[in-house]
N, C-alpha and C positions, 0 to 999 in steps of 0.2 A: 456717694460722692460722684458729681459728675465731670469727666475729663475737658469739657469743651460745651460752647454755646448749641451744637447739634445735637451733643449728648444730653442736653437738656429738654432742648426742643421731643428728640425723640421720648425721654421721659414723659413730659406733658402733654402729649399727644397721645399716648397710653392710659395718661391718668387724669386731665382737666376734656381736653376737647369729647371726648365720648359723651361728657355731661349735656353739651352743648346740643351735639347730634341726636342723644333721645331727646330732648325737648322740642328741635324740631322738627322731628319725626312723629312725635306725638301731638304734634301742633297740625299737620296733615302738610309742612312743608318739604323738600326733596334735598336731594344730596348739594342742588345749586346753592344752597344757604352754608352750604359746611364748612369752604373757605374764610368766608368772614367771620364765622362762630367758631371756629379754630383757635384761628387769631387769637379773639376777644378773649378764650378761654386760657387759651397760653398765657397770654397775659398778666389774666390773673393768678394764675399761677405761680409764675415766678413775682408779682407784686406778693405775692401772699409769701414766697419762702426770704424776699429782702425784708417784710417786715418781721419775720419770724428766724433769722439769720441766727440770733445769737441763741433762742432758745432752742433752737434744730439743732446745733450744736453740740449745748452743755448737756441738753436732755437725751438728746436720740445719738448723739457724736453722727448727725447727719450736715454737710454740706452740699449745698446745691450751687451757689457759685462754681462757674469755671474753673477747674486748675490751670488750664494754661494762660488764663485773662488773669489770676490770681500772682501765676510765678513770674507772668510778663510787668506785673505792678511791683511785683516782690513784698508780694501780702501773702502771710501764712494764718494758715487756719485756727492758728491760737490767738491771731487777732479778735477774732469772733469771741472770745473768751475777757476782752479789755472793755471797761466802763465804759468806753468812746471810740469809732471808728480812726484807724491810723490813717494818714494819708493814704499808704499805698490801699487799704481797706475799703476809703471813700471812691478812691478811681474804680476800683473793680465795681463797686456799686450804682457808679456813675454808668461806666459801661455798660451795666447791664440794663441799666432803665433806658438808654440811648437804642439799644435795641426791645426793648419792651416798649420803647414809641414808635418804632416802624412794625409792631406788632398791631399798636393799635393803629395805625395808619392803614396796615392792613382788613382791618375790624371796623372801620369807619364805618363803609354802604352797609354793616349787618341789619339796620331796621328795614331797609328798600328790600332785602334780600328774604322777607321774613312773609309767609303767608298769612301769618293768625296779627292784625290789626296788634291787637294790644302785647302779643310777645314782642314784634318789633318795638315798641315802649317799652318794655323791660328792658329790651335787650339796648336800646337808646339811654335808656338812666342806667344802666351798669359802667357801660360804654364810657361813659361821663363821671361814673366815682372811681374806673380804673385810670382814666384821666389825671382826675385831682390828686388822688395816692399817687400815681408818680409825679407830680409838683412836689406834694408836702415828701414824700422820700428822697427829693432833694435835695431840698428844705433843711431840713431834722435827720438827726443820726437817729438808725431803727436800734443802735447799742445802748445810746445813755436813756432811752422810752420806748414805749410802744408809739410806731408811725398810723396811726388812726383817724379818721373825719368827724367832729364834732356830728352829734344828729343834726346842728343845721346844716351841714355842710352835706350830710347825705339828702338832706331835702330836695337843698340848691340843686344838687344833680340831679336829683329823679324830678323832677321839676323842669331842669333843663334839656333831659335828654327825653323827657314826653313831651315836652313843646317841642322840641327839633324833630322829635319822628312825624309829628302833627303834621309841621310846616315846611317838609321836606329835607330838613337843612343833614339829615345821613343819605341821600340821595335815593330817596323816594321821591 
């Protein structure tokens, strides 16, 4: 369980960005890309434990949600356990994508930042499906379905974030 939005962070910095930093280490880029591939990675991260909220849960009795963004909404952890987000469930959820958009805000310039041509393209259509999941997680409650992108929708993204690493539009 994590007490707070830095106790998270610190978690996924342990466990998502390292993923980031070997690939582009092994790409033959430098620790100047690590910032943005951070980000991008945290990101995913926490997009990956809202959409997986309620089975982290009932399966593992893990919570990654805030407690104190939790007991400030006055959402308790056996909401995670109801067919459908309660309000105060949806605010914590709201919040935390509110900040997992200044994550990717953060994570934008990661293709400009990239040595290897075509990892800035990956890293440009990831960029862009960690985008749309937090649209549709705003969308759609991740309790009453899985919050997921149709394959065309993962297209549209890897599609869009190779044409914008192309045409500079992540600040290349």
């Amino acid at each position: 369980r994590t007490d707070d939005w830095d106790d998270l962070m610190h978690y996924c910095i342990r466990s998502a960005a390292p993923v980031g930093r070997y690939l582009i280490d092994l790409h033959g880029g430098s620790a100047h890309g690590y910032g943005p591939s951070d980000a991008l990675c945290n990101a995913l991260q926490v997009i990956n434990h809202l959409q997986d909220c309620q089975d982290d849960y009932r399966t593992l009795d893990r919570v990654y949600l805030p407690a104190d963004w939790m007991a400030q909404a006055g959402a308790t952890v056996e909401d995670l356990d109801k067919p459908a987000c309660t309000p105060e469930l949806r605010q914590v959820i709201d919040r935390c994508l509110d900040a997992t958009g200044s994550l990717l805000g953060e994570a934008r310039p990661i293709a400009a930042g990239m040595h290897s041509r075509r990892l800035g393209m990956e890293a440009a259509a990831i960029w862009e499906i960690a985008r749309r999941l937090t649209v549709e997680l705003r969308r759609r409650d991740p309790l009453a379905g899985r919050v997921a992108l149709t394959k065309t929708g993962y297209l549209m993204c890897c599609a869009s974030g190779v044409l914008g690493a192309l045409t500079g539009r992540y600040g290349r």
